[in-house]
N, C-alpha and C positions, 0 to 999 in steps of 0.2 A: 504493500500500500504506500509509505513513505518513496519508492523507488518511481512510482505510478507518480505522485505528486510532485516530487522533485522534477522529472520530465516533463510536464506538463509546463512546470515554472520554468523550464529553462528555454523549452518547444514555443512560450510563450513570450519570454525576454527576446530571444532570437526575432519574433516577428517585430518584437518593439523598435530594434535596432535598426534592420531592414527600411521598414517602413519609416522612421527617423530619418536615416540618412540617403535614402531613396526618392521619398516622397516629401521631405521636410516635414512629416506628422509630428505634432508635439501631445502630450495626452500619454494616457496610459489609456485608453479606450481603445474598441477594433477603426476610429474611422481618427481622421483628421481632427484636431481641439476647434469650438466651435469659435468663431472669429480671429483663428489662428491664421498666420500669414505665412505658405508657402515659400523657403529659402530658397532662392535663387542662385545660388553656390552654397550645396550641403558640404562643412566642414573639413567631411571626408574626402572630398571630393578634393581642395586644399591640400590637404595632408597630402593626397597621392600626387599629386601633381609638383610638389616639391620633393617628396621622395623619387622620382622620376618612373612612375607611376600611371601616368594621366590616361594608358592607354586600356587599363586595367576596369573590367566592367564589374560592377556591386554583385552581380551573379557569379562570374569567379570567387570575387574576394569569399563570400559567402564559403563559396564548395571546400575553399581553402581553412577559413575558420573551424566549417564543420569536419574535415578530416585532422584539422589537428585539435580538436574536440575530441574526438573520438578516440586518435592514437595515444593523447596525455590519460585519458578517463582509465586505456587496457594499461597503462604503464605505473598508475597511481592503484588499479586494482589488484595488477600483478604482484605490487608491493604489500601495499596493505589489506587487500581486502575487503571485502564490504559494501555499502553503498554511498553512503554519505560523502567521506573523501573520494572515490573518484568522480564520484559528479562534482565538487568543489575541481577539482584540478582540470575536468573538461572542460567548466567555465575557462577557465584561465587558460590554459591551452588554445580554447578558438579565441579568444584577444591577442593571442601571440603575434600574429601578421598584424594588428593598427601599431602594438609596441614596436615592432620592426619597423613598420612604415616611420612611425615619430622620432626612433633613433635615425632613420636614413635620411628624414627630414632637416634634423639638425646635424648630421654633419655634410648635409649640400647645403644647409644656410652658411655652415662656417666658413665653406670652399669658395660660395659667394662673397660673403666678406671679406674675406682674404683678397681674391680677384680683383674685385670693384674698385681699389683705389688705384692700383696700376690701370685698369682699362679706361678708365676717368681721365686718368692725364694721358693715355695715349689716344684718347677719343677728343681730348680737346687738340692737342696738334695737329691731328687729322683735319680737325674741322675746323679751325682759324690758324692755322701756321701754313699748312698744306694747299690749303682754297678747298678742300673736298664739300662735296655737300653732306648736309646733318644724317641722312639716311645712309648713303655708301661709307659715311667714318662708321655709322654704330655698327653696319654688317659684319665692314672688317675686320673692324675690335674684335667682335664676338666670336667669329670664324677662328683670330688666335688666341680666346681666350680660354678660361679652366677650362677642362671637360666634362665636367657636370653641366655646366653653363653654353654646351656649345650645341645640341638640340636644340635648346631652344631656339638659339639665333638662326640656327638651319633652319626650322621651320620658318621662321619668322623672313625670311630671307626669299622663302619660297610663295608667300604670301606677298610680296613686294614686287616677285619678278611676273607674278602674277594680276596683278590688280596694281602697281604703281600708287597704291597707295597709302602716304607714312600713317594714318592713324589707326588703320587698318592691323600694319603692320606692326605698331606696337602695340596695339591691343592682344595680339598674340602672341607678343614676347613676355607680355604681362601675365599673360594666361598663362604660362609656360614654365616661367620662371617663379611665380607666386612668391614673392618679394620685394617686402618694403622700400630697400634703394632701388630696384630696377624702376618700382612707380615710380619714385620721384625722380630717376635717370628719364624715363619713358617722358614723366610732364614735362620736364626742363625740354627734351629737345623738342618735345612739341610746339610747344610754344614758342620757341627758337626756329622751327622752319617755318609756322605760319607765318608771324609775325616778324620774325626779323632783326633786328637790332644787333650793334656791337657788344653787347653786355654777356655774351655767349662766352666769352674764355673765364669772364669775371666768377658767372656763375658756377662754370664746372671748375675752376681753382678752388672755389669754397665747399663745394659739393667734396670733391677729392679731399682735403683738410677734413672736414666733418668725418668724413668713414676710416681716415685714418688713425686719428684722434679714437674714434669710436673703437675699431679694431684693437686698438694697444689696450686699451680698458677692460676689453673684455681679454682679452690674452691675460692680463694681470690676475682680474680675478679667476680665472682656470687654474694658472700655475699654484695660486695659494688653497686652490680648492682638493689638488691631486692627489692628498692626502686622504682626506676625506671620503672622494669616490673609490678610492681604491679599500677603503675600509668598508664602503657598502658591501660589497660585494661577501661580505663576511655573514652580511643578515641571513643570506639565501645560503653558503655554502658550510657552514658551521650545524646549525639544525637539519639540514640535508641529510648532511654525513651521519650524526651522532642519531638519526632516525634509520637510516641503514644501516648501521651498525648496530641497534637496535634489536634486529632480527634477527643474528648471534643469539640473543641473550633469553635465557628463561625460554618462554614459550613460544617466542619468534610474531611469523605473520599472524598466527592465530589470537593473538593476544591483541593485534594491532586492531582485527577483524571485531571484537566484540565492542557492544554499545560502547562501555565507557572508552576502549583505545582510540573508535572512532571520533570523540568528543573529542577528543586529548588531542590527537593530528588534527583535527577540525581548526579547533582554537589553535594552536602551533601555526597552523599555514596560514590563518585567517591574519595570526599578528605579525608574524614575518609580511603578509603583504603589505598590511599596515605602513609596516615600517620601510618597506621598498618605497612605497609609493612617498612618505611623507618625507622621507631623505629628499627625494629625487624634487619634491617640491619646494624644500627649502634651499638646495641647492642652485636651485633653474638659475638662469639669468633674466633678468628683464628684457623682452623680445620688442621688435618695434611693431608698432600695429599699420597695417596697411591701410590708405586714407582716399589712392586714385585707382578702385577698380570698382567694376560694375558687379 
């Protein structure tokens, strides 16, 4: 009966999610919150497209979640037994791929900010040292720039040779890249091919200054934090271990297998997640928020 329930609640969180970041559904209801407003870029959506990603449909992601649902649930029962703990660990198992994605997200944000202040000043030579115009300096840049970063400019390149046209074209590099300087890269040249003016070298010397300034800041607090994150990693591998080894002792899996062992690993992985996740939040760094996209 418990096993029958707990599936139900999982069978039925899975629809919540789904339909969340699929359909933009807010509610815990079967249908949409009533004067709720349909998201026009669901989060996830975000996420995979700076984990480099974008080509990836919510129906995969799903088949992906539910097999490694599945394969965490036999590999938590193989251990322990039971029902309880492995359907806690199938949860978390089918989260596995957005945590994947969030890691792969932030380290193509870092490779961007790294990037961006070089491609800045060689985007402003391009474009008032050289004579080039604003649209063939950004392609170039981007064509030598990181290679996280160079998709997108491909596409965005391809979107130009085709339509000829710049707003076009960075709307897609925006899209592409899901990144707070690339917006204000993308409005600055905007505004600089419509309109025009000599204030174009002005602007991207201060734009380059800001992200470098920015980049050492955050470099600073990483280095002093490496201590720290190398110590997380203890939350998860210490109660791991001394839970298999565990099964040596006394009665083994069978002991892990009755009501109270089940409680005991329950609470055990429930506070180790805890503490995964609240490390991981006091540690973040302040991210910038995105201000020029649709």
């Amino acid at each position: 009966m418990i096993g029958l329930v707990l599936a139900l609640l999982a069978g039925y969180g899975v629809f919540l999610l789904y339909t969340r970041f699929a359909f933009g559904w807010e509610g815990i209801g079967f249908g949409p919150a009533v004067g709720g407003r349909r998201s026009r870029r669901p989060r996830i959506a975000e996420y995979l497209a700076q984990a480099g990603l974008a080509d990836v449909r919510l129906v995969e992601l799903a088949a992906v979640m539910g097999v490694l649902g599945l394969v965490g649930g036999a590999v938590a029962y193989a251990v322990f037994g039971g029902v309880l703990v492995p359907a806690f660990v199938s949860v978390g198992g089918a989260f596995l791929p957005i945590g994947m994605a969030r890691s792969s997200r932030a380290r193509r944000r870092d490779k961007a900010r790294e990037g961006w202040p070089r491609m800045l000043e060689e985007l402003r030579l391009q474009a008032t040292t050289m004579g080039r115009s604003v649209p063939q300096a950004l392609l170039n840049v981007g064509e030598a720039g990181p290679p996280e970063l160079r998709p997108a400019f491909a596409a965005a390149r391809r979107e130009w040779l085709i339509s000829t046209e710049f707003e076009g074209t960075l709307a897609v590099l925006k899209e592409q890249l899901a990144d707070a300087t690339a917006d204000s890269v993308c409005e600055t040249l905007l505004i600089a091919h419509e309109v025009g003016g000599a204030d174009l070298d002005r602007r991207l010397s201060a734009l380059t200054e800001d992200r470098m300034q920015d980049l050492q800041g955050r470099k600073d607090a990483q280095a002093k934090q490496a201590g720290a994150k190398f110590a997380r990693w203890f939350v998860l591998i210490v109660p791991l271990g001394m839970a298999i080894a565990g099964l040596s002792i006394g009665a083994g899996r069978p002991a892990y297998a009755t009501a109270g062992g089940q409680a005991a690993v329950l609470v055990g992985l429930s506070i180790m997640a805890a503490c995964w996740v609240w490390a991981g939040r006091i540690m973040t760094l302040p991210g910038e928020r995105r201000v020029f996209y649709r």
